[in-house]
py3Dmol code that shows the C-alpha trace and the ligand (Angstrom):
import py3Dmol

protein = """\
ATOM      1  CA  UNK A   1       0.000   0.000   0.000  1.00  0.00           C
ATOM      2  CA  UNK A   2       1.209   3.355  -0.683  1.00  0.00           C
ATOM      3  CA  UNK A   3       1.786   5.442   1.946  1.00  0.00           C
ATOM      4  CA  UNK A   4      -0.719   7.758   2.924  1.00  0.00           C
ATOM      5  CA  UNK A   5       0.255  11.701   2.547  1.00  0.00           C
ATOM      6  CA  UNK A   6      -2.606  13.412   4.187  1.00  0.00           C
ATOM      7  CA  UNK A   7      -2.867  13.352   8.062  1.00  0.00           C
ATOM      8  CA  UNK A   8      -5.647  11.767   9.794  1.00  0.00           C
ATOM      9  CA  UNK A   9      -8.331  12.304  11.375  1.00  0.00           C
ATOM     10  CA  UNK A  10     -10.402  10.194  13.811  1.00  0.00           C
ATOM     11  CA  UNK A  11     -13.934  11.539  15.220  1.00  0.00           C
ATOM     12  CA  UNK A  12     -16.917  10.025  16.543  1.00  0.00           C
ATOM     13  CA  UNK A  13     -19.107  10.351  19.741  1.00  0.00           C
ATOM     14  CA  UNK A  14     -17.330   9.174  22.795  1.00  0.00           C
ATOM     15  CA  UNK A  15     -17.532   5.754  23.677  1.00  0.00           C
ATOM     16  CA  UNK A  16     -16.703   4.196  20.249  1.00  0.00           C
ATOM     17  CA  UNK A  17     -12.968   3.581  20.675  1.00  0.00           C
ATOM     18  CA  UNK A  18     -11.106   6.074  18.889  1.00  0.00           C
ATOM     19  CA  UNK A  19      -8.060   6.184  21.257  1.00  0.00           C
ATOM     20  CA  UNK A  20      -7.842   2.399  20.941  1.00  0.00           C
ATOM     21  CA  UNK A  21      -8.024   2.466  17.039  1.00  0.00           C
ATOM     22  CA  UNK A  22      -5.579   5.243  16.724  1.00  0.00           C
ATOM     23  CA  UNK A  23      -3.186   3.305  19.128  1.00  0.00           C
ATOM     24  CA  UNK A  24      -3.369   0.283  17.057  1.00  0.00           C
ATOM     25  CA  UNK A  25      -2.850   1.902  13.837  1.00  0.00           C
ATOM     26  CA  UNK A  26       0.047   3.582  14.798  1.00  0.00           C
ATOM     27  CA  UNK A  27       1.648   0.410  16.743  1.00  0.00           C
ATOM     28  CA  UNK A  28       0.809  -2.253  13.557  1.00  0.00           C
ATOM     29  CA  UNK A  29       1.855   0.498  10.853  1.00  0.00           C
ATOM     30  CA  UNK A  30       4.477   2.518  12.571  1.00  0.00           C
ATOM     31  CA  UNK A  31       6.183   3.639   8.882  1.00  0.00           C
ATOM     32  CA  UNK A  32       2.656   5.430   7.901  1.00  0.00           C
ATOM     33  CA  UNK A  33       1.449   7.036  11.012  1.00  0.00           C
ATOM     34  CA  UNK A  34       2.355   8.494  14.167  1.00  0.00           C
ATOM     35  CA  UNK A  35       0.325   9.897  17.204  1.00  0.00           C
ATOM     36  CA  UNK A  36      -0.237  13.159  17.496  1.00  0.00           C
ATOM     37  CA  UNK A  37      -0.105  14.319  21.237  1.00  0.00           C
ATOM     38  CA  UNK A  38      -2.580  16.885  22.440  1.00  0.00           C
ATOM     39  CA  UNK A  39      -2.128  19.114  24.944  1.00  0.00           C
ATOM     40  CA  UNK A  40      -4.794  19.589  27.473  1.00  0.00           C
ATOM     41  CA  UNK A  41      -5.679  21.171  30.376  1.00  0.00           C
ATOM     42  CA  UNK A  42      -6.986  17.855  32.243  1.00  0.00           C
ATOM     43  CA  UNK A  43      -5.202  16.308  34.986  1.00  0.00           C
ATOM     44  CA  UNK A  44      -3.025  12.994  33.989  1.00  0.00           C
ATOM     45  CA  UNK A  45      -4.811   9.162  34.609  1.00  0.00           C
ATOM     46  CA  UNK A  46      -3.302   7.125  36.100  1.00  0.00           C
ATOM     47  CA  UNK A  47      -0.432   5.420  34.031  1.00  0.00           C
ATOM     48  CA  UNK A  48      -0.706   8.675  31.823  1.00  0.00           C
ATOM     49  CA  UNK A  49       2.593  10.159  30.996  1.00  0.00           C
ATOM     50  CA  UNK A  50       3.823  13.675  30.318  1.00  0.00           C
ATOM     51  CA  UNK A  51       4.606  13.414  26.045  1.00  0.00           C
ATOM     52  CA  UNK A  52       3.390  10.414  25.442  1.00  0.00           C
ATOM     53  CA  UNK A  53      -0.633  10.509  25.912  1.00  0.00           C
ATOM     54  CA  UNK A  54      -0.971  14.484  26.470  1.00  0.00           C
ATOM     55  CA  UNK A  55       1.227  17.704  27.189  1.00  0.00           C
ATOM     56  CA  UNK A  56      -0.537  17.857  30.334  1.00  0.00           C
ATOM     57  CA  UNK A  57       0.004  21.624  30.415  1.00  0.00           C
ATOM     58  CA  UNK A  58      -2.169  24.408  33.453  1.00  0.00           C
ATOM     59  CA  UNK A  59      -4.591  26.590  32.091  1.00  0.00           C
ATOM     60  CA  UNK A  60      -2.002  29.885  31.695  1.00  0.00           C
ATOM     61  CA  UNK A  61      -0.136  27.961  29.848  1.00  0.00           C
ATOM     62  CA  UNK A  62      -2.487  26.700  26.855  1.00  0.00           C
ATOM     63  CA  UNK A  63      -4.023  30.130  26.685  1.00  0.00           C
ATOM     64  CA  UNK A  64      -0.303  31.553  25.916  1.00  0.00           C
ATOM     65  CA  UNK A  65      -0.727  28.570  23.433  1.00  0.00           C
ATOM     66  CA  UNK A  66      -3.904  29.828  21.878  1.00  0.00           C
ATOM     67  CA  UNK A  67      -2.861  33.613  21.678  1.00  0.00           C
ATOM     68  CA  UNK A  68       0.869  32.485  20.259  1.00  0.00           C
ATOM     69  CA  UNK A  69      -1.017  30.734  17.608  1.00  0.00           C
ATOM     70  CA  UNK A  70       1.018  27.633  18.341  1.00  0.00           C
ATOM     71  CA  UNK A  71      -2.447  25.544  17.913  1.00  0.00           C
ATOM     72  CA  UNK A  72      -3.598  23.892  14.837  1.00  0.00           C
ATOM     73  CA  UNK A  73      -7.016  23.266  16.447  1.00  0.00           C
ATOM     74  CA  UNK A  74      -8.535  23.681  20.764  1.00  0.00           C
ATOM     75  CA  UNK A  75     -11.622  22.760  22.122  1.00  0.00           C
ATOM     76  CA  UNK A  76     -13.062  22.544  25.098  1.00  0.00           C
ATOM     77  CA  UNK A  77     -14.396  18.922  25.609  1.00  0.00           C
ATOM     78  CA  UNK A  78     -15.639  18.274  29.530  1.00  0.00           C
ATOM     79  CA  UNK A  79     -14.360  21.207  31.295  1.00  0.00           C
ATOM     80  CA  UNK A  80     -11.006  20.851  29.815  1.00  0.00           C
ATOM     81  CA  UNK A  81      -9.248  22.581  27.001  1.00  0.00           C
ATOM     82  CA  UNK A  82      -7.441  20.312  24.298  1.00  0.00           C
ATOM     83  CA  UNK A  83      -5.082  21.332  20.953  1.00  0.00           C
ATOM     84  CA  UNK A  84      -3.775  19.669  18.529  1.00  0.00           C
ATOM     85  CA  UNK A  85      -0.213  21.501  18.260  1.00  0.00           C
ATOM     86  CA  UNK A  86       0.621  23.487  14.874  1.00  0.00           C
ATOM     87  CA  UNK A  87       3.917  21.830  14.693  1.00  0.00           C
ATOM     88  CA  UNK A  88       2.340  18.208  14.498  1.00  0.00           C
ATOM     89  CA  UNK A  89       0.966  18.805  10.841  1.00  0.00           C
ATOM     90  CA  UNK A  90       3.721  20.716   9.539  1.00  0.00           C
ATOM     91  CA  UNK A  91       6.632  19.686   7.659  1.00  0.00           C
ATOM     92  CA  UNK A  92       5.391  16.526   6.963  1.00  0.00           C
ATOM     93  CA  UNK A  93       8.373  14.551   5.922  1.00  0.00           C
ATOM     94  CA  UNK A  94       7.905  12.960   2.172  1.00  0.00           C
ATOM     95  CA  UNK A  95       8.438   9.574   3.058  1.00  0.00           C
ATOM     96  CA  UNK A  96       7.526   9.822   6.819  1.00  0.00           C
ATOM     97  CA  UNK A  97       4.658   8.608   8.808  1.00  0.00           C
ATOM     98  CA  UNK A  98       1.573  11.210   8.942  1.00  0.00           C
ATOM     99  CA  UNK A  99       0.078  11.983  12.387  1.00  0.00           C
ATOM    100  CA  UNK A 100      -3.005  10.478  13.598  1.00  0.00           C
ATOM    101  CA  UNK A 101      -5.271  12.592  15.105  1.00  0.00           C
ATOM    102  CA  UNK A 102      -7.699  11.384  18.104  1.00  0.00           C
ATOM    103  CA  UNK A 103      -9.632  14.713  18.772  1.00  0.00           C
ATOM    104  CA  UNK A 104     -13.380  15.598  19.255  1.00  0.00           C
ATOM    105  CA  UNK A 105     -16.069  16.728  16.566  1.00  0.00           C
ATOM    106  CA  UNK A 106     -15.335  20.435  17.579  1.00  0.00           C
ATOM    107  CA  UNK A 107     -11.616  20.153  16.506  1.00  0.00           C
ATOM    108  CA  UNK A 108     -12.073  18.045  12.910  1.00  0.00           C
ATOM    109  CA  UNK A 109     -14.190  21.230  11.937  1.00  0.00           C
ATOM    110  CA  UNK A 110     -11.499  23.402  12.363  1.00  0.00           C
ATOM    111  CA  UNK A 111      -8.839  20.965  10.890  1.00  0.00           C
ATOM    112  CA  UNK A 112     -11.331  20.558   7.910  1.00  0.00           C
ATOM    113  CA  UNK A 113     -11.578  24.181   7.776  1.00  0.00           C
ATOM    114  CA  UNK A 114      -8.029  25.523   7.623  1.00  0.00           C
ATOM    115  CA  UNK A 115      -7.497  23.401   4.468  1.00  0.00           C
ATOM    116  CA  UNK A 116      -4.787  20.733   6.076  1.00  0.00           C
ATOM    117  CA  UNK A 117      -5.600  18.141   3.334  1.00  0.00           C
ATOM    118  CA  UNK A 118      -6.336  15.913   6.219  1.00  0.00           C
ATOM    119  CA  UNK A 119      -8.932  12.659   5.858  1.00  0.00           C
ATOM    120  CA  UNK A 120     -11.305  12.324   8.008  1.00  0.00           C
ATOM    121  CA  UNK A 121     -13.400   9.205   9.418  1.00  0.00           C
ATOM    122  CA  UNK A 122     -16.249   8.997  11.587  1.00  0.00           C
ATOM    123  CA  UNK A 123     -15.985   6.026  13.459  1.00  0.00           C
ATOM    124  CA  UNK A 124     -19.654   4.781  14.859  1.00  0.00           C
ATOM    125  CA  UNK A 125     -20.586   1.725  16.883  1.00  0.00           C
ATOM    126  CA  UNK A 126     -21.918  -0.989  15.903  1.00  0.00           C
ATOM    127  CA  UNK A 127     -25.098  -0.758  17.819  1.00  0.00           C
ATOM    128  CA  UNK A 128     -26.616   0.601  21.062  1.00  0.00           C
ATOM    129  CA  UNK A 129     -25.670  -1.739  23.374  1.00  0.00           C
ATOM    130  CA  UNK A 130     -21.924  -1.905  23.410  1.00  0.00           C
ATOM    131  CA  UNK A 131     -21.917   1.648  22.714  1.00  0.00           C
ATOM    132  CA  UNK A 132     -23.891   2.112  25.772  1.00  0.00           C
ATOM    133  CA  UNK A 133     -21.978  -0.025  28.068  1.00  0.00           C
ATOM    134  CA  UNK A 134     -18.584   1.635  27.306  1.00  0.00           C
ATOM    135  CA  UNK A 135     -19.773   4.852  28.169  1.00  0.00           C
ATOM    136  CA  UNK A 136     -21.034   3.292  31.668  1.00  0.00           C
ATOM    137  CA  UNK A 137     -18.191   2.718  32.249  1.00  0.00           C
ATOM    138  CA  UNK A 138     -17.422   0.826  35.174  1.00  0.00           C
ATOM    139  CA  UNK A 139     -20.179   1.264  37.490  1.00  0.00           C
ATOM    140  CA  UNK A 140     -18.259   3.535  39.023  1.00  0.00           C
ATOM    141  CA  UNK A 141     -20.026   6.554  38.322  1.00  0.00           C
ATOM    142  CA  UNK A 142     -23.916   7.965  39.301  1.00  0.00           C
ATOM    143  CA  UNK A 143     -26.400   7.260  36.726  1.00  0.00           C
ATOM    144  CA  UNK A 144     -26.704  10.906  36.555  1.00  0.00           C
ATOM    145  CA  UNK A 145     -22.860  11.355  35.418  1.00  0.00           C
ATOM    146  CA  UNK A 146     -23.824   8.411  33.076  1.00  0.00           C
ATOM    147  CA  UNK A 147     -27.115  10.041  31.384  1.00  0.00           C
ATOM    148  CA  UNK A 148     -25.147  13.042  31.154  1.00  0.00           C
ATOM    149  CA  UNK A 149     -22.087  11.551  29.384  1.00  0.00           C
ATOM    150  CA  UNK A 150     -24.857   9.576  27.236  1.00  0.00           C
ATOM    151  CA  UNK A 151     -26.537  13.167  26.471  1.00  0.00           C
ATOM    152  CA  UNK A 152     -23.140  14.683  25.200  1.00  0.00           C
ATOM    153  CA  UNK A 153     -22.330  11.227  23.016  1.00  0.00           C
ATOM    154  CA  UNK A 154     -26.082  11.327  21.532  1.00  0.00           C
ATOM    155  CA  UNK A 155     -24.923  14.899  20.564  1.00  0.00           C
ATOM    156  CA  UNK A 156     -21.875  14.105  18.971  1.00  0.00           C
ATOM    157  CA  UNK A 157     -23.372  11.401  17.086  1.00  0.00           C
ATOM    158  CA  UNK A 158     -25.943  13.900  15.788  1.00  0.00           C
ATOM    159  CA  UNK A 159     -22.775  15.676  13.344  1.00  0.00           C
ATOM    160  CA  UNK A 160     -22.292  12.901  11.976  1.00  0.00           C
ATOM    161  CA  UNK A 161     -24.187  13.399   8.908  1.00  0.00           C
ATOM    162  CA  UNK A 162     -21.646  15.997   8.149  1.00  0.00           C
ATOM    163  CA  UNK A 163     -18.839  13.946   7.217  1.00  0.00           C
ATOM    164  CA  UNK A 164     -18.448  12.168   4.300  1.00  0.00           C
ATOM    165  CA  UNK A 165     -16.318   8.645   5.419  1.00  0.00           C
ATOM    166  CA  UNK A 166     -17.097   6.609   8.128  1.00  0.00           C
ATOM    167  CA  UNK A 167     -16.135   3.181   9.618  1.00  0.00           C
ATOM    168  CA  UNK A 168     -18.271   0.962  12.351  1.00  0.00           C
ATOM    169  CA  UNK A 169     -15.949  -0.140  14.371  1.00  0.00           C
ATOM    170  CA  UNK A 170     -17.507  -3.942  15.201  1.00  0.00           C
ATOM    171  CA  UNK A 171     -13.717  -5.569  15.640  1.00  0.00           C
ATOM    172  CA  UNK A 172     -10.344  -3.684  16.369  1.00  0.00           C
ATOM    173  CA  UNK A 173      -8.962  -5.557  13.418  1.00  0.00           C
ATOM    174  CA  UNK A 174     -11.764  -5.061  11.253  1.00  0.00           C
ATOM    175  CA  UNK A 175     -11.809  -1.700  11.840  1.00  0.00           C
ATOM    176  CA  UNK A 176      -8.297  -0.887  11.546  1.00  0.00           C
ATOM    177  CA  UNK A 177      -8.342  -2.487   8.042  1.00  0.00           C
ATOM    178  CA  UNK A 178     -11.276  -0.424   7.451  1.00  0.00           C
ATOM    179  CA  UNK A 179      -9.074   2.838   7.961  1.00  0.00           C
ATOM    180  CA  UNK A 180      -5.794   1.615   6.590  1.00  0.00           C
ATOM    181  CA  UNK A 181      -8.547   0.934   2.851  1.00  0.00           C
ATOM    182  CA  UNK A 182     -10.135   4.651   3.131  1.00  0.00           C
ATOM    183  CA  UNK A 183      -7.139   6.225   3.424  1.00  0.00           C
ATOM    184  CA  UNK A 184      -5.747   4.102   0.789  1.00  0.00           C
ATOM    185  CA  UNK A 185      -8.740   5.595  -1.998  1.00  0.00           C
ATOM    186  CA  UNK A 186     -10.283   1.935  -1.262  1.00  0.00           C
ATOM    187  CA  UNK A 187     -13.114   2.167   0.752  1.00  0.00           C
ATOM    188  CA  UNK A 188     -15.496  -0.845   1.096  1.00  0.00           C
ATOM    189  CA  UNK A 189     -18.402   1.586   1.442  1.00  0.00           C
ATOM    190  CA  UNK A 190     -21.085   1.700   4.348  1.00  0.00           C
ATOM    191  CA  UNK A 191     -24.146   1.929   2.039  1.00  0.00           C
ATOM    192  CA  UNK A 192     -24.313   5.009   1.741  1.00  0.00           C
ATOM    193  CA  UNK A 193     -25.964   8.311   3.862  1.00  0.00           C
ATOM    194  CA  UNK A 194     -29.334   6.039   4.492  1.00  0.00           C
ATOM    195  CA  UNK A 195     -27.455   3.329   5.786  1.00  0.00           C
ATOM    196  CA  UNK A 196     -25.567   5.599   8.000  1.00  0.00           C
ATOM    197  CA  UNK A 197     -28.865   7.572   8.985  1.00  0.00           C
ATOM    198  CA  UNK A 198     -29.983   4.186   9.835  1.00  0.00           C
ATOM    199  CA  UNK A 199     -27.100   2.921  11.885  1.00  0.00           C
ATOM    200  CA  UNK A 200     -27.560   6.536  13.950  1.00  0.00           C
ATOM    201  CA  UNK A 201     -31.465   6.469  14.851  1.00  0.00           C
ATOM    202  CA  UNK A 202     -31.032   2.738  16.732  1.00  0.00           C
ATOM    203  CA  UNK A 203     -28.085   4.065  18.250  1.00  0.00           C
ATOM    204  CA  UNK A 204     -30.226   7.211  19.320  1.00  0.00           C
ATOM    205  CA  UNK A 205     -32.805   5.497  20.104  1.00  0.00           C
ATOM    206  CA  UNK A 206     -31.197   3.492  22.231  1.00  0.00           C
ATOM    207  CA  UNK A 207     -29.706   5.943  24.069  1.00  0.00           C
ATOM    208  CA  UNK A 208     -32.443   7.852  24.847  1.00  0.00           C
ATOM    209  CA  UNK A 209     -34.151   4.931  26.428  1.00  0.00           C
ATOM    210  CA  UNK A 210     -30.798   4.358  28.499  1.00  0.00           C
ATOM    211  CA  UNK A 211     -30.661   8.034  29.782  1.00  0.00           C
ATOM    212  CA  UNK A 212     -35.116   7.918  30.811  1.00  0.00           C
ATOM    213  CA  UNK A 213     -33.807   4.446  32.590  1.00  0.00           C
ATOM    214  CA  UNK A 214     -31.102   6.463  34.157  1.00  0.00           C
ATOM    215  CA  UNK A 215     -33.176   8.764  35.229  1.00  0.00           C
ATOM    216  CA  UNK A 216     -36.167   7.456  36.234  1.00  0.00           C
ATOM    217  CA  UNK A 217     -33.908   4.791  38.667  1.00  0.00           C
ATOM    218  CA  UNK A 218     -32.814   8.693  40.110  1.00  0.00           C
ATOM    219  CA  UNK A 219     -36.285   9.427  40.700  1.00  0.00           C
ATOM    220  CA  UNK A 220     -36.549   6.355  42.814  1.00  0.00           C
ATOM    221  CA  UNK A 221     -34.111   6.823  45.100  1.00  0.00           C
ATOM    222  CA  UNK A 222     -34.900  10.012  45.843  1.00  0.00           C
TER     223      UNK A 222
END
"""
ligand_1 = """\
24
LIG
P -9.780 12.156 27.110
O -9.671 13.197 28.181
O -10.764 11.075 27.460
O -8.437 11.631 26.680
O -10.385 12.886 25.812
C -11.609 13.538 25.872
C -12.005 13.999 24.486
O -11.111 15.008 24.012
C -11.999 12.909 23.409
O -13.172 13.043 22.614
C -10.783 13.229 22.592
O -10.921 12.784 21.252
C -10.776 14.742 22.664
N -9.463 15.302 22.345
C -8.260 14.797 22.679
N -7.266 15.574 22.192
C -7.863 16.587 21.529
C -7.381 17.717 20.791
O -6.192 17.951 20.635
N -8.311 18.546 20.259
C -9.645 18.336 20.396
N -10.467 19.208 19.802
N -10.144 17.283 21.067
C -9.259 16.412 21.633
"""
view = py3Dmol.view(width=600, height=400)
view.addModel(protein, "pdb")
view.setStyle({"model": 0}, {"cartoon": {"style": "trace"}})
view.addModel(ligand_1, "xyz")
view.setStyle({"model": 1}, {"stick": {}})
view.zoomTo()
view.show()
């Protein structure tokens, strides 16, 4: 396969495994793609480290980013602020890997906007369920954390129609194949915007029935 020149982009709602697909791209097909590290505002996860998932950076500092111009792209996703750093999409090398971009709906806009050349996939889930249970995550959290994380993914999913390729991402390797054929001009296509459309109101649907669940068990207890 010929190596891909444009960088890439990776949206979808939360929940649907972007992080994991971007990791896996770059770890099978080191030669064509690379990470591109974010910084953000948000405090570190555990087993998070400094360069490697974020620049974990304070708040002073990623405004001086913003009014330096030293940011492609920002957002602020949860609270937090998050950039894609200038430098990451210039001087692409000619025969280098391209960086893979992991960033929310907010952020491809802007990347699509300032004319980077950059592909972009929306990745969706296969179906409700999964979906669902990933952004539960694990049972950790109050069902009114949950209905509100489910609220922000149903409105994520609802751009969807405004981007033109898009993978479901039913198995890692599946999907990763998937990407590796779009960005390679060979798309095995999803059938098309009312297939899509389709795919999206069962996934809507079912989480709006999750977050009146969520809620109602609220009303319950209280
Ligand atoms: P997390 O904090 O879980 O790593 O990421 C939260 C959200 O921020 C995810 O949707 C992720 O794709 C998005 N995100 C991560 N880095 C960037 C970035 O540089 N720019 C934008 N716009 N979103 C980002």
């Amino acid at each position: 396969m010929n190596a891909p020149r444009r960088p890439l982009v990776l949206v979808g709602p939360s929940g649907v495994g972007k992080t994991t697909i971007a990791d896996r791209l770059v770890r099978m097909r080191p030669e064509l793609f690379v990470l591109s590290v974010s910084a953000t505002t948000r405090r570190p996860r555990a087993g998070e480290r400094r360069g490697r998932e974020y620049e974990f950076v304070s708040r002073p500092a990623f405004r001086r980013m913003i009014a330096g111009g030293l940011l492609a792209e920002w957002a602020e996703v949860h609270g937090e602020y998050y950039g894609t750093p200038a430098g990451n999409l210039e001087d692409l090398s000619e025969d280098g890997p391209v960086p893979v971009l992991d960033i929310d709906i907010q952020g491809a806009r802007q990347i699509m906007e300032r004319g980077t050349g950059a592909f972009v996939i929306f990745i969706l889930p296969p179906g409700p369920a999964e979906w669902i249970d990933r952004l539960a995550g694990r049972g950790t959290e109050s069902p009114r954390a949950i209905a509100r994380r489910l609220a922000t993914a149903l409105e994520e999913l609802g751009a969807a129609p405004s981007f033109e390729h898009f993978v479901v991402n039913t198995d890692l390797d599946r999907t990763v194949r998937l990407v590796l054929a779009a960005v390679a001009g060979r798309q095995e296509r999803l059938g098309g915007a009312s297939e899509v459309a389709a795919l999206c109101r069962g996934l809507e649907a079912g989480a709006r029935s999750e977050i009146r669940r969520l809620e109602g068990a609220r009303k319950e207890r209280t």
